[in-house]
C-alpha positions as CSV (number, residue, x, y, z in Angstrom):
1,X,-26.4,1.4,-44.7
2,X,-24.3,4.9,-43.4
3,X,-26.4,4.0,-40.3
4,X,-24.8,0.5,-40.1
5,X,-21.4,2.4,-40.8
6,X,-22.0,4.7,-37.8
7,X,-23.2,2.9,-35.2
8,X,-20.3,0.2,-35.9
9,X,-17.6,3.4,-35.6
10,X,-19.4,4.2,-32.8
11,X,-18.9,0.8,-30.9
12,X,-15.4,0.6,-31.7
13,X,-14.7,4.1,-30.5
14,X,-16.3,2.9,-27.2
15,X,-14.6,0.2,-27.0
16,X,-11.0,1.9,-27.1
17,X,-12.0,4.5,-25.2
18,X,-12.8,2.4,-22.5
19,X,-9.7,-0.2,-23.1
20,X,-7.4,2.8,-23.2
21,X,-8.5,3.9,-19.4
22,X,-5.7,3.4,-17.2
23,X,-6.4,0.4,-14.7
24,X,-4.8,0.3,-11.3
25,X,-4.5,-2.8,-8.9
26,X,-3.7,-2.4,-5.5
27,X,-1.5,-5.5,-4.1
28,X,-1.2,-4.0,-0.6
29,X,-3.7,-1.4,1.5
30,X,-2.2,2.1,2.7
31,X,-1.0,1.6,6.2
32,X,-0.9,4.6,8.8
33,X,0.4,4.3,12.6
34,X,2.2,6.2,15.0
35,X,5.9,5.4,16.5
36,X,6.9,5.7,20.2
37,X,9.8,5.3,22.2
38,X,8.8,2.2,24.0
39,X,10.8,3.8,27.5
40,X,9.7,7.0,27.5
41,X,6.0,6.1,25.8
42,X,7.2,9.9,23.8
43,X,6.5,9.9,20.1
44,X,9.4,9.3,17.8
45,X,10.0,12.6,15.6
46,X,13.0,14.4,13.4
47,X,14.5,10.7,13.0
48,X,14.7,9.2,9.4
49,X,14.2,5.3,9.0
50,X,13.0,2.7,7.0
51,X,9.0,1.7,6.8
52,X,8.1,-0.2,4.3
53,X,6.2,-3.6,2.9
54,X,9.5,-5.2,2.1
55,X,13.1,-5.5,4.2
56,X,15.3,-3.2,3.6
57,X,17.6,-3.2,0.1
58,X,20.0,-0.6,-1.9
59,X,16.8,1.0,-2.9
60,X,14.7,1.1,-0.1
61,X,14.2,5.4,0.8
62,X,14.0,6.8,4.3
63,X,10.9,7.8,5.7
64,X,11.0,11.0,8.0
65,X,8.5,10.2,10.8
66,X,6.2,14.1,11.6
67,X,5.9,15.7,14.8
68,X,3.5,13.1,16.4
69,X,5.4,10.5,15.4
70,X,2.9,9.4,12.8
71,X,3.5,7.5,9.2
72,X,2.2,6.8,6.2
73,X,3.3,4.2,3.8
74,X,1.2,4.2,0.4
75,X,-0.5,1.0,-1.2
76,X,1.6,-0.8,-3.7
77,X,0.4,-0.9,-7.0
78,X,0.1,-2.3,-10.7
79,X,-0.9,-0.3,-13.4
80,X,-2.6,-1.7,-16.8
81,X,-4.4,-0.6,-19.9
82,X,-5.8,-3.5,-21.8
83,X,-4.1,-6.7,-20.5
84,X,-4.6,-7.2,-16.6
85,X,-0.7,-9.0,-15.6
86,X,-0.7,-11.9,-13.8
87,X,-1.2,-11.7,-10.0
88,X,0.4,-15.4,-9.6
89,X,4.1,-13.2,-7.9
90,X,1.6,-11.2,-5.3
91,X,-1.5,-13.6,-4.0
92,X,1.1,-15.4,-1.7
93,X,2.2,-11.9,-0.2
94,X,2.9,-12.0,3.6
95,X,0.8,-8.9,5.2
96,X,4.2,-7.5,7.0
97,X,5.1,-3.8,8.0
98,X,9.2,-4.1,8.4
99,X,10.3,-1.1,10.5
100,X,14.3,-0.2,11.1
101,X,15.5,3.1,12.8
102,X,18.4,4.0,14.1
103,X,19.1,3.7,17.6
104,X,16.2,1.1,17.7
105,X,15.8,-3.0,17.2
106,X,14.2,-3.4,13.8
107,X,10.7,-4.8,14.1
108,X,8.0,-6.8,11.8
109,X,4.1,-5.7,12.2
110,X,1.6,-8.4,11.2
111,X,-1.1,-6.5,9.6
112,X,-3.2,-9.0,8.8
113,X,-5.5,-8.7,12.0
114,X,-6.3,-5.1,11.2
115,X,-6.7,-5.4,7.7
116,X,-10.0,-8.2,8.6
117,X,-10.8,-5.7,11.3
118,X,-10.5,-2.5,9.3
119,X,-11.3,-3.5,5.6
120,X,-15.0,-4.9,4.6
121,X,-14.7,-8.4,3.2
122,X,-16.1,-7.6,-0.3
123,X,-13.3,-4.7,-0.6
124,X,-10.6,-6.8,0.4
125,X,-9.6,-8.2,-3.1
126,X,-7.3,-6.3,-5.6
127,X,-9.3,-3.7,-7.6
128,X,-9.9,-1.5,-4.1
129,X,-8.3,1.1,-2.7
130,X,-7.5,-0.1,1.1
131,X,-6.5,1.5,3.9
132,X,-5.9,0.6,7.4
133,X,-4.6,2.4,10.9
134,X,-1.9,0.2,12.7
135,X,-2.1,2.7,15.8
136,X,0.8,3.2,18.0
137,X,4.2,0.9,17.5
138,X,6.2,1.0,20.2
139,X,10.2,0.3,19.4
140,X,12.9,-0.9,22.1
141,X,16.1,1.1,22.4
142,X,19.4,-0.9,21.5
């Protein structure tokens, strides 16, 4: 009987353990690139704008663009324990890169041809870590 009694403690600690590891989905890839000066073909660098999966609000936050005019903007995420939330709000997300600095016209990436390009087809759902390389983005002057 005490080895009935263990081995059922011993499959319900198990099973919390494992419930209470901390799941994360990931609604978007991480997207990289590089920003140039469409005139002078020069990287952009030492300028602050806005990068991001989502037009600019009261609390979007500047990106400063490096040296080589490179960028990162990380993957947006959900975060879970035991329930997984409903994806229903983020299936229908458009695969757009909005980019506004000063100085410069504001312009929309479609990423979608580089994320079927750049991510295998059996990593491209929800539970894996994506990232893909836009390469250079060139921006207009005003």
């Amino acid at each position: 009987m005490k080895k009935y009694i263990i081995f059922f403690f011993l499959i319900i600690s198990f099973s919390l353990a494992s419930g209470c590891t901390r799941k994360i989905l990931y609604l978007t890839p991480e997207v990289t690139g590089y920003l140039y000066d469409s005139k002078t073909k020069e990287p952009l660098h030492n300028v602050n704008g806005y990068i991001s999966f989502y037009l600019p609000d009261e609390k979007s936050t500047t990106i400063k663009i490096s040296n080589d005019g490179s960028f990162t903007i990380k993957p947006l995420t959900k975060e879970y324990f035991f329930i997984e939330p409903s994806l229903d709000d983020y299936t229908n997300l458009p695969p757009l890169v909005y980019i506004s600095f000063k100085n410069y016209h504001n312009k929309t990436i479609d990423y979608s041809e580089h994320f079927n390009k750049q991510v295998p087809e059996e990593k491209a759902n929800f539970e894996h870590y994506k990232k893909i390389d836009l390469g250079k983005i060139y921006l207009d002057r005003e």
